[in-house]
N, C-alpha and C positions, 0 to 999 in steps of 0.2 A: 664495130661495124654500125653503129647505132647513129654515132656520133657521125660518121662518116655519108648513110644516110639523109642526117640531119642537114647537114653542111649543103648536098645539094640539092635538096627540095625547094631552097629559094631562088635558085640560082636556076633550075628548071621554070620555074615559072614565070619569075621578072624577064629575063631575058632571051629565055623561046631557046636555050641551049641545054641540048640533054646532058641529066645529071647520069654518073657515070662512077661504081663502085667497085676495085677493081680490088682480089684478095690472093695474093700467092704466099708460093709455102717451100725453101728449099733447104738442103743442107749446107750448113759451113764447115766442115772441118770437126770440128766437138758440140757444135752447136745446131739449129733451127731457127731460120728463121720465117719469121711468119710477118707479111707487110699488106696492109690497108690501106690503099692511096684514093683518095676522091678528086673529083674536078672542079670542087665548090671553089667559095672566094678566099681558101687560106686563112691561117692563121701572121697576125702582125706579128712585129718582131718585138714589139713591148711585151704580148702576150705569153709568146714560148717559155720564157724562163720560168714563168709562172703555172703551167698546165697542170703539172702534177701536185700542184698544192692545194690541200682540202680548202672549200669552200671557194677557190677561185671558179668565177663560169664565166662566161661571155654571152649566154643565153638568160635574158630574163626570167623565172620562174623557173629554173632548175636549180637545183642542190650543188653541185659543184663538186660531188663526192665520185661522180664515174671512172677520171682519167688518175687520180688520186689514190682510190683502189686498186685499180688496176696496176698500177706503177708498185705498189705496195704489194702485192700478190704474185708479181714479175720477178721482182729486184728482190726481196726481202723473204719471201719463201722459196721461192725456185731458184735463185741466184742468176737470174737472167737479167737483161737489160729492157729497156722501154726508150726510144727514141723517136723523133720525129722529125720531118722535113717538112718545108714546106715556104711557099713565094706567093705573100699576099696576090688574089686574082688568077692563080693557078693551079690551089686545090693544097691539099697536104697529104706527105703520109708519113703511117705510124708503124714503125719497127718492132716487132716483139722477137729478142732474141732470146732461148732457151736451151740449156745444155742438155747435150744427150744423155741418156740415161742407159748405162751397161744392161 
């Protein structure tokens, strides 16, 4: 959400277009999912295959270690998925899938 945040706070101000954080949560079948979508300017398409890898950022002066974590904490302890959408100038969102638990 932070990330998501970030995304539109430039995009509220350059452009006099409110930024917009939208966060739902449903079931799938064995799973949960949980999606983050913002209105910001998107992620390009050189950038996506890259997200989840430490030290990548696209922000100056950040660490690069948030979405890398998290993907790690997702996928590798919970056995869930991390995915994202998203169309440069349309915002993006992030999927966190997690399986239920008996």
């Amino acid at each position: 959400m932070t990330n998501a945040a970030q995304a539109i706070a430039p995009r509220a101000t350059a452009t006099g277009v409110r930024g917009l954080v939208r966060v739902a949560a449903r079931a799938e079948g064995d799973r949960v999912r949980i999606s983050i979508a913002d209105n910001g300017e998107g992620i390009r398409p050189e950038h996506r295959a890259r997200l989840f890898e430490p030290l990548f950022t696209m922000r100056p002066g950040h660490a690069g270690l948030g979405l890398a974590l998290a993907h790690r904490v997702v996928v590798a302890r919970h056995g869930g998925r991390l995915e994202v959408e998203s169309e440069p100038g349309r915002g993006a969102t992030f999927h966190v899938l997690l399986p239920v638990s008996a």
